[in-house]
N, C-alpha and C positions, 0 to 999 in steps of 0.2 A: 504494500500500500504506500503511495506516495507521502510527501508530508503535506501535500494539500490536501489530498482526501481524507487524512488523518484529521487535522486542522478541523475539515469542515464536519468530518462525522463527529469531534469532539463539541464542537460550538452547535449543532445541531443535537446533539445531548443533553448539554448542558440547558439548552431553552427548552425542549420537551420534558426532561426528567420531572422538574417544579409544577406544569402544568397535569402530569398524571397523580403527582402522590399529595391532592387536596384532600387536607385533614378536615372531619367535619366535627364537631365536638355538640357534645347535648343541648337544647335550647339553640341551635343554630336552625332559619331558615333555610330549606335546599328546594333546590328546584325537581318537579319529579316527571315533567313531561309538560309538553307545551303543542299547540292547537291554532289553523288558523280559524277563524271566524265570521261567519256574515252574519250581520248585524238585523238583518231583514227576520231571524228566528232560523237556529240549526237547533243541531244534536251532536254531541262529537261523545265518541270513548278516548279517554288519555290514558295511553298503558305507563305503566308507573317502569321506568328501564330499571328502578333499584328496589326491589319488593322483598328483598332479604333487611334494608332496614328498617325500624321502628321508629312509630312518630306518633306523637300526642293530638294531634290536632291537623287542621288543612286550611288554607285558604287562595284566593286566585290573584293573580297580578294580572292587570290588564294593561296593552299598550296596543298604538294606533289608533283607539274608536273606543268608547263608550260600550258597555254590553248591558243589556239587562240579561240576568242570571234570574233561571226560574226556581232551578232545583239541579239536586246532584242525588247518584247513586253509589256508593264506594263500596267493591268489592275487598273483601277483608281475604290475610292472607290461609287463612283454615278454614275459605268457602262460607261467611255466613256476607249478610251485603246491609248495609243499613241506607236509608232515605232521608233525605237532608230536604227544606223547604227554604230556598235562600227569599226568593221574589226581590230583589235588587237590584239598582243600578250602580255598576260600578263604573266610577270614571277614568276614561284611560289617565295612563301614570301612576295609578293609583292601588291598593290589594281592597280586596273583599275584607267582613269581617272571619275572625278565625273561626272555624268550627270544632269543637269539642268530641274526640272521636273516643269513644269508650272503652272504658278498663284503662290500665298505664300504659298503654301504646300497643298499634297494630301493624303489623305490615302491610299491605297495602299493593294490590295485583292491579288494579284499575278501578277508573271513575266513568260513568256515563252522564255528562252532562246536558243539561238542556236548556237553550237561550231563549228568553220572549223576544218578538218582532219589539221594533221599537220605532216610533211616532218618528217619521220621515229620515230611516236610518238607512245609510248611503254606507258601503265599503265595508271593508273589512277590519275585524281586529284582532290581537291575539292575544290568546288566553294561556298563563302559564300555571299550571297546581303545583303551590310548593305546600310541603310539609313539614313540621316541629322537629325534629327529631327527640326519641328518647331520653337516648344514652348510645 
């Protein structure tokens, strides 16, 4: 190997290493999947990519557009699913409030969520479900 391709696989290293080993610690926001959105009234499922962790709670970040949030479904990681009734407007930039997810945390396979139409709602937004973690 040369010393430039050396060089550069080191320096290429050295900036991806930091980016793979994000430590998360309890009481941290993570993000668990994210959604584009038309604002008009969808339905979207978010498969959660990390369902081996545990989390206390849930709530949505919204960016690009305004959503109204009707409700949510969250599938739990031992197969039971519970129903959540939001009916709010979340303003892009801005998170939902949290939701309170039961016992001391669940993991967490996916969410089936469902938007209201909204009074002359143009474009798209995007909806991200981050969750509490545990521990």
């Amino acid at each position: 190997m040369t010393t430039r391709r050396k060089l550069l696989a080191f320096g290429l290293g050295a900036v991806i290493a930091p980016l793979t080993s994000v430590r998360v610690w309890a009481g941290d926001w993570v993000d668990l999947g994210s959604r584009e959105v038309q604002v008009y009234g969808d339905a979207d499922r978010i498969l959660v990519a990390d369902n081996a962790g545990i989390y206390t709670k849930l709530r949505l970040k919204v960016t690009g557009n305004n959503v109204h949030v009707d409700r949510a479904v969250v599938y739990f990681g031992n197969g039971e699913h519970q129903a959540y009734s939001f009916d709010a407007l979340v303003e892009q930039g801005t998170h939902s409030g949290a939701l309170d997810l039961p016992g001391e945390g669940r993991a967490i396979l996916y969410v089936d969520m469902f938007y209201r139409r909204r009074k002359n709602g143009k474009g798209k937004a995007f909806v991200t479900l981050q969750g509490l973690t545990a521990y």
